[in-house]
N, C-alpha and C positions, 0 to 999 in steps of 0.2 A: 118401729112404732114412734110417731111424732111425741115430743113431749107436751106435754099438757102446757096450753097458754097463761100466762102470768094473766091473774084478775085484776084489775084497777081498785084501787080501796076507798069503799064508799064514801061519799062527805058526810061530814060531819055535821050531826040534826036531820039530816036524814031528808031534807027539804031541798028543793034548787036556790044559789042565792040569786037575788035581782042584782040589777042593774050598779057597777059599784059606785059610791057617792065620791063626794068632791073631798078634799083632805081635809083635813080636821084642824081648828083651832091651834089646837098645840105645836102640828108638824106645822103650821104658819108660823108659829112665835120663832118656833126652832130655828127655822129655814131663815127667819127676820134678823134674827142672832149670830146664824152662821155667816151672814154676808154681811153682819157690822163689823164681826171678829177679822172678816180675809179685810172688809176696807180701813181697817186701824188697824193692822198690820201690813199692808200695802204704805200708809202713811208714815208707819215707824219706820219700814228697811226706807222709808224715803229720807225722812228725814235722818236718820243715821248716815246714809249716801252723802248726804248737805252736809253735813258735819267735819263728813272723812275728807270730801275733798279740801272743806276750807284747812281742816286740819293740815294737810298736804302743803298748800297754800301757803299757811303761818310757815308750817317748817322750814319752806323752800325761799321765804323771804328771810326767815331768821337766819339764814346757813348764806344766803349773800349778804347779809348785815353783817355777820362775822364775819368771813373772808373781807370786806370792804372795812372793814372796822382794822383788821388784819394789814392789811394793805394801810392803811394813814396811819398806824401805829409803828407799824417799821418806817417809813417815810421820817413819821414826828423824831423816832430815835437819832436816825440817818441824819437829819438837819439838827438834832442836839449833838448830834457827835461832833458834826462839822464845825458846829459854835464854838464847842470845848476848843477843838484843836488851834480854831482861830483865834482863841483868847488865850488860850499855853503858849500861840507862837508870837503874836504880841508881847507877852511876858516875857516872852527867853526862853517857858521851861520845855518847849517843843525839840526835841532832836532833830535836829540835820542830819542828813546823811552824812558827812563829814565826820561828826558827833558817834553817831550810829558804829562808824567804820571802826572810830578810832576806842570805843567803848570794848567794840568786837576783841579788835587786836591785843587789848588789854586783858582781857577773859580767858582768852587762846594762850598768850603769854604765859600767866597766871599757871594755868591747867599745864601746860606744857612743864612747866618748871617743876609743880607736885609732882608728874609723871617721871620726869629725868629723876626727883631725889627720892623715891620712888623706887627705882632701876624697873621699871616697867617699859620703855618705849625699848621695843627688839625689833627694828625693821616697820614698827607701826604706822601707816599712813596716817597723813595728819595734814588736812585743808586748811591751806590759808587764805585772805582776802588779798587782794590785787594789791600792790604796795601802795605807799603812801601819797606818792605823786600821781598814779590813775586817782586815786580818790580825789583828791585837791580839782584835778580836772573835769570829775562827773561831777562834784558838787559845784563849779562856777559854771557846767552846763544847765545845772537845775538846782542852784542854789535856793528857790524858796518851793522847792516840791517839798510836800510831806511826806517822810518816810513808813509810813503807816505797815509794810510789807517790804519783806527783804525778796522779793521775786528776779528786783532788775542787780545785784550782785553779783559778780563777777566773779569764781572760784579757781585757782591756778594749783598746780599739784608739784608737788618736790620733787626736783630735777629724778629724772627715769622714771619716773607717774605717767600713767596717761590713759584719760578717758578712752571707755570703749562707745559704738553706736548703741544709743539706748534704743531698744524694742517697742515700739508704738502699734500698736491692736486699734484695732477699726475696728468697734461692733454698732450692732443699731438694728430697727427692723426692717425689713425686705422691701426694693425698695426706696430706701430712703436717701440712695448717691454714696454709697462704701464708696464701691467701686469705681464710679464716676468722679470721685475726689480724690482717688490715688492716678485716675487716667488723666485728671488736669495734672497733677505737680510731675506727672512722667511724660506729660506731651503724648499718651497713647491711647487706644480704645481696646484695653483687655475686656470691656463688660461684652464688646460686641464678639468677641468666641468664647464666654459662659454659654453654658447650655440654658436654653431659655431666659438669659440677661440675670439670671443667679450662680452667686458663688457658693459653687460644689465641693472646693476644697481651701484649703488655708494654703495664703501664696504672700510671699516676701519678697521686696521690696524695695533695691536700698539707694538711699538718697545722698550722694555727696554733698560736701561740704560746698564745692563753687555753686550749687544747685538753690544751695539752702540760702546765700548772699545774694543770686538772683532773683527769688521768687522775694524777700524780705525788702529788696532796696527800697519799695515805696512806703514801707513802716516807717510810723512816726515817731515810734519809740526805737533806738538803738541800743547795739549790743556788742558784745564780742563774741564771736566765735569762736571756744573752744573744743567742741565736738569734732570729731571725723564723719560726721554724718547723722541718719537717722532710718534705721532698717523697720520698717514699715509693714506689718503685720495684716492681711483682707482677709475676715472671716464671714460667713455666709449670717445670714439673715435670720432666714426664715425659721421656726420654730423645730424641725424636724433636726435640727444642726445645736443643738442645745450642747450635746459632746464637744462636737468644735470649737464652737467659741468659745467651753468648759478651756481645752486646751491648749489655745490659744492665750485668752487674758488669763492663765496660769506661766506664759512661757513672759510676758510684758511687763517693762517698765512704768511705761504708762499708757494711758487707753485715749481712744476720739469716742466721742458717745455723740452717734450721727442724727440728729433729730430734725425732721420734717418741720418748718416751721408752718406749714400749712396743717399740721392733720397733729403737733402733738405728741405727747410720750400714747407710743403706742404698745401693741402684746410684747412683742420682742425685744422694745426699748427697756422696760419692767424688766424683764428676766436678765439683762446687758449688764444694768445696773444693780440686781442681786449680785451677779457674777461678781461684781468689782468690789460690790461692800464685802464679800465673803471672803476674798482673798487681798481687800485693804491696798487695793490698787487706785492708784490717783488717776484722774481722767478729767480731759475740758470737753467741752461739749461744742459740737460742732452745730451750730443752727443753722443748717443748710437750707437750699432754696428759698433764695433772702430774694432771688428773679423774677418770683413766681408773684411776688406782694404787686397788685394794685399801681400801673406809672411808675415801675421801677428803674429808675436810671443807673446802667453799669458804667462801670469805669476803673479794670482791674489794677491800674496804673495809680488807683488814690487808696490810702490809710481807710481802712471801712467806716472808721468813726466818723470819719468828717464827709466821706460819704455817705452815710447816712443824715447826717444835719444837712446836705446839700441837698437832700429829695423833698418831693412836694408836700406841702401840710397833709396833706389825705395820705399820702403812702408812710410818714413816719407816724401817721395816728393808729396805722393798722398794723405796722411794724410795732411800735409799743403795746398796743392791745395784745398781739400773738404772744410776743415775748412777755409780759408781765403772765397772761393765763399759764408756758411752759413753766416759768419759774413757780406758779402755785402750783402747778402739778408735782415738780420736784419736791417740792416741798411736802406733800402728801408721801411723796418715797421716801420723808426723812432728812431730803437735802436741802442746804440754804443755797440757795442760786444767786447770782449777779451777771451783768454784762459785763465784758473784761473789763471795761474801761469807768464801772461803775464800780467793782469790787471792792469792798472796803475793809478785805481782810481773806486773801489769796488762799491762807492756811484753813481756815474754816467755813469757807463759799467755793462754790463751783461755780469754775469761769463758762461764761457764754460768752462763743464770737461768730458772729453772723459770717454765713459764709454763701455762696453759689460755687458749684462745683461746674455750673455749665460755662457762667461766665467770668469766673477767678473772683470776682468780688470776695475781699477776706481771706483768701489762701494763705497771702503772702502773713496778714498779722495769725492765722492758725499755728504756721510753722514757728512763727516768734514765738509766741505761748511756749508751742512746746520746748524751744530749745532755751529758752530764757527759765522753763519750770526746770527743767533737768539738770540744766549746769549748777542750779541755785540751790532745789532742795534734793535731789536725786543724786548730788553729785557723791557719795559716800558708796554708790550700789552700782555706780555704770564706770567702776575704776576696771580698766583692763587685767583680767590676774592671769599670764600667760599659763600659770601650773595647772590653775579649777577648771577643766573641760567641761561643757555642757552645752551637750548636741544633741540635737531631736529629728530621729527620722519624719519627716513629713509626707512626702510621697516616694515609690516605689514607681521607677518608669522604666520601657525601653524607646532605647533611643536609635536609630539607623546610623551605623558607623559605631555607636561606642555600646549598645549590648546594654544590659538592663542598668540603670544607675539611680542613687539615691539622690533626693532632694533633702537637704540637711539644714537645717536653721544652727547656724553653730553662734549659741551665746556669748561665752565665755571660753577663754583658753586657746589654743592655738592645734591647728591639724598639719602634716608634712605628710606629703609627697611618702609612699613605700609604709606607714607606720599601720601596722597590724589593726586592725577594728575588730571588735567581736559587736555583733547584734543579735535580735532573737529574728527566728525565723519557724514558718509553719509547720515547719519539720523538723525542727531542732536550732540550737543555736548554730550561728555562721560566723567562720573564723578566718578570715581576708585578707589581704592586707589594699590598700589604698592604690591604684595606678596614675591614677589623676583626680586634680584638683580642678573645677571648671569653674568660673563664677561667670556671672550674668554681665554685661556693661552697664553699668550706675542709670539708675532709672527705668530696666526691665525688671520684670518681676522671673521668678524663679521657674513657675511654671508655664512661661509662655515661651513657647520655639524662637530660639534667635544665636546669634554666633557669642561665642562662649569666649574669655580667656582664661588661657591653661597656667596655672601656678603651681608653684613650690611648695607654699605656703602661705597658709592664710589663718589670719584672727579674728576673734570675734568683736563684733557682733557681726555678723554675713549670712546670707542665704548661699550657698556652694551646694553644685552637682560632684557628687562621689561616685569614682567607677571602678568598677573592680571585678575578682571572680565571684562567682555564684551570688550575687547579690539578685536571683531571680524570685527568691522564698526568703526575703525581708522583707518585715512587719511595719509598716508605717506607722507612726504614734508613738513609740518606743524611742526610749533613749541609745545612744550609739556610745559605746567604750570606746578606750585607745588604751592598748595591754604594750605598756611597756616593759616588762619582761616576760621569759614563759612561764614565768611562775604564776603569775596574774591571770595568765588565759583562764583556767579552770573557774578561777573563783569566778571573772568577770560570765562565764557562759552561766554558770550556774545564777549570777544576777539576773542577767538578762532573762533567761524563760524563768525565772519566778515573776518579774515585773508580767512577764507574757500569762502565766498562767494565772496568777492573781485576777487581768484584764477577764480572761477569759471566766475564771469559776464564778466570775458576776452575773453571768449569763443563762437566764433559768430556759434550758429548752424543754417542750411537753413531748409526752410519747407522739400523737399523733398531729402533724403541721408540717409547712414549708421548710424548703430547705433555702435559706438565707446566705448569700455568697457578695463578699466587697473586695474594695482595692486596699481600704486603710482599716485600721482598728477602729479609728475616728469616725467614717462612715460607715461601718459595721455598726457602733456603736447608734447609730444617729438612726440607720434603720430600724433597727431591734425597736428602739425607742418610740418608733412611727409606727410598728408593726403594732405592739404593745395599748399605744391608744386605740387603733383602727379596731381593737378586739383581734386578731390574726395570729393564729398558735403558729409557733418554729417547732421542729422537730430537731434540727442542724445547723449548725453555722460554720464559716471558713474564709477563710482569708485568700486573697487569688483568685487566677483563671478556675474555670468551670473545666473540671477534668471527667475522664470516662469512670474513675470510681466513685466520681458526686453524683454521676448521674445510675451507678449504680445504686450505690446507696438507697439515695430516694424514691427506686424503682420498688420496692417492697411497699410501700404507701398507695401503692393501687391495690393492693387486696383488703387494705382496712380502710383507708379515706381516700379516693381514689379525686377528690377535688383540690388534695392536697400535694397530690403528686406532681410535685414543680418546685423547678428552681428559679429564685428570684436574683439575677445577678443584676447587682449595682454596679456601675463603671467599670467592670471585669469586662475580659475576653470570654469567649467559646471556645475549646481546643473542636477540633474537626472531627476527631474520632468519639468525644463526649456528643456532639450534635447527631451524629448518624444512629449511636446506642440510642438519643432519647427519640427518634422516631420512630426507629424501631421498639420502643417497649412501651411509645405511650405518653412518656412524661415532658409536660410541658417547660422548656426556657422561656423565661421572660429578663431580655435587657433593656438596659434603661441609662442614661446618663444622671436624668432626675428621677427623684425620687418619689413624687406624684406622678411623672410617668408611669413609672413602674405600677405602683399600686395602683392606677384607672387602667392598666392591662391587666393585672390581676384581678381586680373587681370585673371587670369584664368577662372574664377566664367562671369567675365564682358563678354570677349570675347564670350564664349558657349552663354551666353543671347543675347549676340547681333548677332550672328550666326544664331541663330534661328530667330531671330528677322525678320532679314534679306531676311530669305529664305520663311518667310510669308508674308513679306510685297515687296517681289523680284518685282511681277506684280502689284504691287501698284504704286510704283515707276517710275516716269517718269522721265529720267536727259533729260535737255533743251538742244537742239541744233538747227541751220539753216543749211539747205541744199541746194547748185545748182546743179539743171539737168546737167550733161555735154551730151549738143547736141549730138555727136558722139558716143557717149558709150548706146545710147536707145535700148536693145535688143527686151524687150514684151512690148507692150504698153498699153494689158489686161491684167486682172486679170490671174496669178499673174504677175504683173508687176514687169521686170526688166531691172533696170536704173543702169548707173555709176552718183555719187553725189560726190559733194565736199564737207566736212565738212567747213564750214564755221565760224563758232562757237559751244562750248560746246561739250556734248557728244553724238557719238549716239551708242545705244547700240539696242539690238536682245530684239523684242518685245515692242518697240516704236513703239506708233499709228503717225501718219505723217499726218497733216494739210496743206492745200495750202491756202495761206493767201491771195493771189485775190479774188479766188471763194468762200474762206469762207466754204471748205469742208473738211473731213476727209476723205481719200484716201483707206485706210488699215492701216496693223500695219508691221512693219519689221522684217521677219522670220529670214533672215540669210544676212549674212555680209561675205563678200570676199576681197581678197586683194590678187592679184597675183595667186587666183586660191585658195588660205588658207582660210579657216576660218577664221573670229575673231569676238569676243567677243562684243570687244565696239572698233569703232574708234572715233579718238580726234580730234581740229582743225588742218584743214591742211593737212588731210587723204583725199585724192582720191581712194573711192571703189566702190565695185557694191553692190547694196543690192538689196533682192528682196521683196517686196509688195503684202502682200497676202489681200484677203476681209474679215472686223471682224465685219459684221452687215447683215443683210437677205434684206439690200437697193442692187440694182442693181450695178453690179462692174464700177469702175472709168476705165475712159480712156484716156489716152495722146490723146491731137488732138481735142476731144472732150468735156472732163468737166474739166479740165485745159494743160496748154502750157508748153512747156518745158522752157519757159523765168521764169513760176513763182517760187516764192518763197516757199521750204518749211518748216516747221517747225513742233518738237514735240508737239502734242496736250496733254498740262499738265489741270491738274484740281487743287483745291485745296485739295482735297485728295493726290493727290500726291505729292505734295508740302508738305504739313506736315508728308509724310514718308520720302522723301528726308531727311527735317531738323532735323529727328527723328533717324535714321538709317542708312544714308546715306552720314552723314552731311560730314564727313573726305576723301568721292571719290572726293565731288566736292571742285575747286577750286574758289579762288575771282572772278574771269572772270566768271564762270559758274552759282555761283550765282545773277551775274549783269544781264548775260543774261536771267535769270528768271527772273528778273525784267522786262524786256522788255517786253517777250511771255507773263510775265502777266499785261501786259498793251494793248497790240494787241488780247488776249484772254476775257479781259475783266472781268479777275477773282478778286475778292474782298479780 
């Protein structure tokens, strides 16, 4: 039996109405009203707009008026200072150096003499100034210099004293000539076998003493050489290496802080320089690529300073522009800056000396800086003490002919030929003893292939190759002992893997993620830390080659994240029989020298999984949206039914099944989607299109009119299956809104 047809409800008055009239006075005023209201607020956000930007304007002129204000206010002080001193040194009451020295010696005297009656001096080291005739001598060289800074002093140490090489760290950002400024003062091109022209590990250095009087003879200021050298620290750049450098300007005397004079403190120049404030390490600043300036004339054979005054008005006007902008940048870091030869106060400014590492300009007065800052005020920390060992593994290598050996930065103290070492190792500590001592020839650095000579014994400061047994599972980054009796061994191993497990319990890995494999703790360190911003979960991590039980391990990660099943080895090996298990079960190796390597193969790796992922779980997926009928646009109103809809919310995309939420029915699923007669794919909120409605079940087809209205509501019929492909494969299409609106459909759905 048909149901009885719905009656339409009579109008009201019971009459037809005519013709409808025109709009009425009032809805005129209204409509008069509403479009004074949008054009005096069109006028207000305008002229707010005018305000904001003059506002802007003011600011940005007030903020150069200070800094410029800034600027001729230090100058005005800088020129009152100068007056002072030229009017003390007129009077008399200016010190001479002479003055200076002989004030010095008096003080030390003094002190020395409380200390003797006292009975305190037991063996105590105790610096004096150069005697009395060098003094007489530097002051009729420079008898009317101001001594404003005791930088150029002379410090000699009591018979059986004697400086060690002080430790100089190179940081700065990526980049910016590290490397290229250790390869001028060694005559080499190490940057050209870095992988990708970055430095991947920390490499040393060392600079003899004949080396150091070569590269200086064109300095205009002189000095003595007391040093035996200067061991030379290259630490990598780039932000991913934050451990590194950590380790590095922790292991230094003093730092180069490498700075572009084209482009600026830049990301990794900022973090260089925390480093240094954090651990109260002194550093000059190398303002490199002085070549690159506008008509720059070299000539590594002149003093940079007067180099500089030798070049054309336009190239030192761009030269002073760059350099004064770094110095206000430093300045924003905290630091008072000068050019060396401007400093008016060494202890409380940071020196700048212009340098070109392509064409030496500056080298030579770099290395003065630093061996004139260390003899002067470092001289108390860089005393040789043959008893304090302090040695750091750096890198773990094998070598053809000598078998896997250490690279050792040995600070302090002295190592022999046969003397037992304990270090930590991946499997326990390792208890050795030394076979050979190898060091580099003066001017190669440590980790570049070159003929070695073989010693007895060696002191620090030096970079040396250690070879010995089992040194295959030692930990690079780690401290290395020397266990002079057997009584020591125990305790020293038990030091050693606590420092190792310490490193390690810092390391939060999740249930499910990669497994992470390096050569040092340092770059383990440096990954993790790359891994960590990238968003990228570890499940594992490990020091060394890639062995067959790493790749076991990680072989269970293909039944719960099977995108995760991989190992990420950094600078490591593959053993042969770990490579053969991961083709057989599946899991991918990714090697890599760099570490953006690595991670654009594993983005790569991620992408194809989830590709796939995708395109199997495409029909599973349902993205939430609501639709209204537009009355006007009802073309079929059978199967297949074709409607114009408004997206109202979320997405609708081709192959969405469509729920009407009155009737509580499933309609069809959405074949195809139009827009202006096009195709498309998914429309968003706020899309007016046609879609058409075909039937996805053997129940009898829906009909407009009949089993719902064009007033109802529709909406995508999601399930909990498709809800957990969404959050799984899908998660980055939808937005905040989109997911709210799943919250809804699964409230009105009823899903759990």
């Amino acid at each position: 039996m048909k149901p009885a047809a719905k009656k339409k409800p009579a109008a009201k008055g019971g009459a037809a109405k005519g013709p409808p009239k025109g709009p009425s006075k009032k809805l005129l005023e209204l409509l008069k009203q509403s479009q004074q209201a949008a054009t005096e607020e069109e006028e207000r956000a305008k002229r707010e707009e005018e305000e904001r930007i003059k506002a802007e304007e003011e600011e940005k002129k007030r903020q150069e008026e200070e800094e410029r204000r800034k600027i001729e206010e230090k100058e005005r002080k800088k020129q009152k200072e100068k007056e002072r001193k030229e009017r003390l040194k007129k009077e008399g009451k200016l010190l001479t150096t002479k003055q200076k020295a002989d004030r010095k010696r008096a003080l030390e005297s003094v002190q020395y003499s409380k200390q003797l009656l006292a009975g305190v001096i037991d063996g105590t080291i105790k610096l004096e100034v150069k005697d009395k005739k060098e003094d007489e001598n530097h002051v009729n060289e420079e008898q009317d210099q101001e001594t404003g800074d005791d930088m150029g002093e002379l410090i000699k140490l009591p018979e059986g004293q004697s400086f060690r090489s002080p430790v100089i760290c190179v940081l700065g950002h990526v980049d910016t000539g590290k490397t290229k400024l250790l390869d001028f003062i060694r005559r080499t091109h190490v940057q050209d076998n870095e992988a990708g022209g970055i430095t991947q590990q920390i490499g040393a250095t060392f600079v003899p003493d004949s080396a150091i009087k070569e590269q200086t003879k064109y300095v205009k200021s002189k000095f003595k050489l007391a040093l035996p050298g200067l061991l030379i620290i290259d630490t990598p750049g780039h932000e991913s290496f934050t451990n590194l450098r950590s380790r590095g300007s922790s292991l230094c005397d003093i730092a180069i802080l490498v700075i572009d004079i084209m482009h600026g403190l830049e990301q990794q120049t900022i973090e260089s320089i925390g480093l240094l404030k954090d651990r109260r390490t002194p550093f000059v600043v190398a303002l490199n690529k002085i070549d690159r300036l506008y008509d720059w004339k070299t000539n590594p054979r002149r003093d940079v300073e007067e180099l500089i005054k030798s070049q054309p008005t336009n190239t030192r006007s761009e030269f002073d522009k760059r350099s004064k902008e770094i110095i206000l940048q430093l300045n924003k870091q905290g630091l008072n800056a000068a050019l060396y030869y401007e400093n008016p106060d060494p202890k409380t400014y940071v020196s700048l000396v212009p340098t070109s590492a392509v064409s030496g300009d500056g080298m030579g007065n770099l290395i003065s800086m630093l061996v004139t800052f260390c003899q002067s005020r470092l001289a108390k920390r860089i005393i040789f003490r043959p008893d304090d060992l302090d040695a750091t593994v750096f890198e773990v290598k094998a070598i053809q002919g000598l078998g896997t050996t250490l690279d050792v930065i040995l600070i302090n103290g002295t190592l022999n030929e046969g003397d037992k070492i304990v270090l930590a190792g991946y499997e326990g500590p390792i208890l050795t003893q030394i076979r050979a001592l190898l060091v580099p020839h003066p001017l190669r650095e440590l980790r570049v292939k070159a003929q070695y000579t073989e010693l007895k014994t060696v002191k620090g400061s030096i970079g040396v190759k250690v070879t010995g047994h089992d040194l295959d599972k030692a930990i690079a980054g780690l401290q290395m002992h020397v266990a002079k009796t057997d009584a020591e061994v125990e305790r020293l191993q038990t030091m050693c893997m606590k420092e190792f497990d310490a490193a390690m319990n810092k390391i939060k890995c999740v249930e499910r993620g990669v497994y992470v494999q390096a050569s040092t703790l340092g770059s383990l360190e440096a990954l993790l830390e790359f891994l960590k911003q990238s968003k990228i979960p570890y499940s594992a991590v490990r020091i060394g080659p890639v062995a067959r039980k790493d790749v076991m391990k990680i072989s269970t990660m293909l039944e719960h994240a099977p995108m995760y099943a991989c190992i990420l080895a950094f600078d490591v090996k593959v053993e042969r029989d770990a490579q053969e298990l991961a083709d057989q079960t599946g899991v991918r190796i990714f090697q890599a020298e760099i570490i953006y390597h690595l991670f654009d193969k594993f983005t790569a790796h991620i992408e194809e999984v989830k590709r796939k992922q995708r395109e199997q779980f495409k029909s599973i997926a349902v993205f939430p949206c609501k639709l209204r009928i537009l009355p006007t646009c009802i073309f079929n109103k059978r199967d297949p039914i074709v409607i114009g809809v408004e997206v109202l919310a979320g997405k609708l995309k081709t192959d969405t099944p469509i729920y009407v939420v009155e009737q509580e029915i499933i309609i069809g699923r959405v074949t195809s989607i139009q827009s202006n007669h096009v195709e498309k794919e998914v429309a968003v909120a706020g899309d007016e299109v046609c879609i058409k409605i075909e039937n996805m079940s053997s129940d009898a087809p829906k009909m407009i009119g009949r089993h719902f209205e064009m007033t109802d509501t529709l909406i995508s019929h999601i399930s909990r299956e498709s809800i957990d492909a969404c959050k799984d494969y899908f998660r980055d299409d939808l937005e905040k809104s989109d997911w709210q609106l799943m919250v809804e459909l699964k409230k009105i759905l009823e899903i759990i």
